[in-house]
N, C-alpha and C positions, 0 to 999 in steps of 0.2 A: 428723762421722760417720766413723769409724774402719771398715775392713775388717780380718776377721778374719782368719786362718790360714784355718779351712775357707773362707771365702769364695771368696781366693784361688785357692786352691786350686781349688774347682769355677770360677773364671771363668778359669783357664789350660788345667782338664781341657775345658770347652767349645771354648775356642779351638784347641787339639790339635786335637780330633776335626773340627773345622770348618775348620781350612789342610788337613788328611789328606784330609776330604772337596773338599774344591774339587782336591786334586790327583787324589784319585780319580775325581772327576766329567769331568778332563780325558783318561781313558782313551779309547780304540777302544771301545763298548757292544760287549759280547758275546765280548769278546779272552779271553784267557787271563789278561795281567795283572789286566785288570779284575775276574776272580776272584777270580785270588788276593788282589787288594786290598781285595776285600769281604769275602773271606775275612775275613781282619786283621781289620779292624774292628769286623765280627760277634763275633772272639771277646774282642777289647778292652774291646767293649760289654757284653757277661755278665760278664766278670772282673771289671770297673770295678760294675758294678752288683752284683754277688755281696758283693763290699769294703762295697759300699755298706749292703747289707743287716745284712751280720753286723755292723756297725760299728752300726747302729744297731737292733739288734733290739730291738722293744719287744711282748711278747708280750703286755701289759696290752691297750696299743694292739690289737694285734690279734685278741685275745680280745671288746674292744667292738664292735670292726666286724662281727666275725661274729654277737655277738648284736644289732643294729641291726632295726630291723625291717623294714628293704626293702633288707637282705642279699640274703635269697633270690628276692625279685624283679629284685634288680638282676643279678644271676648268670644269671639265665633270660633278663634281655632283651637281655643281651651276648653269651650263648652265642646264641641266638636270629639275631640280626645280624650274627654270624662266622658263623653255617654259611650265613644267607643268602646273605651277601659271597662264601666259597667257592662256595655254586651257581649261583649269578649268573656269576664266572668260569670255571667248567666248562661251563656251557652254551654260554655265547659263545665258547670254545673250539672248540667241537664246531660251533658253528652257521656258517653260512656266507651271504653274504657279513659281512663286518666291519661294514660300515655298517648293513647289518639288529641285527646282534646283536653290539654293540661290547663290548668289555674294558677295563677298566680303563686296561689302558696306550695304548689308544686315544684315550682323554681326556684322556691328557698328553702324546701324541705330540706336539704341536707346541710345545707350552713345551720338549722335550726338545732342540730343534734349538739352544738359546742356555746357554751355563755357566751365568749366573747361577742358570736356571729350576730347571739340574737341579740345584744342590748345594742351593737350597732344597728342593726336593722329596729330596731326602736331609738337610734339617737335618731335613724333619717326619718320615721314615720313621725315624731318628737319633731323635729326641723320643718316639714313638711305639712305639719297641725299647724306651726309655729306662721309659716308663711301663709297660711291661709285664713291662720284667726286674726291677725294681727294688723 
């Protein structure tokens, strides 16, 4: 089994983004560098996936999806579960104490204390950019 040029390619642009992310994930949380290093990456990730897009525009493709028949349900129950997701973190925001009314990043506070934990929880935010710019 032979690797292609594109293969390559996406299994070197993975590994970029994934030494960039373990170097990132070795910042101070909350620094100034550590911004500007997500900065980078966020807009690495749109450009990369922008590339990506036009490179393979396939408007047939996308013309079926949208006539699919649980197109427009499926749009309703992800918009639906993103606005939930944001009120859920607004509330617990505003609510007090933490243990009553926890945030998201309450639930990964303590995976956050070990490298490994956090550059995974940045491979899946990284995947999950990936899946929605793209």
């Amino acid at each position: 089994m032979s690797i292609t040029a594109k293969q390559s390619r996406r299994v070197l642009c993975v590994l970029a983004f994934l030494a960039y992310g373990w170097w990132l994930t070795a910042r101070k949380p909350f620094s100034e560098s550590a911004l500007i290093a997500l900065l980078i990456v966020i807009g690495a990730l749109i450009a990369v996936a922008e590339v990506h897009r036009r490179r393979g525009a396939d408007t047939l493709r996308d013309a079926a999806t949208r006539r699919a028949p649980l197109y427009r349900l499926a749009f309703v129950v992800w918009t639906t579960l993103t606005a939930a997701l944001i009120a859920w973190e607004l509330i617990a925001l505003r609510g007090a104490p933490r243990s009553a009314h926890p945030t998201i990043s309450s639930f990964v506070e303590h995976a956050e204390h070990h490298h490994v934990a956090r550059l995974a929880l940045y491979a899946v935010w990284l995947w999950v950019g990936w899946e929605l710019a793209s």
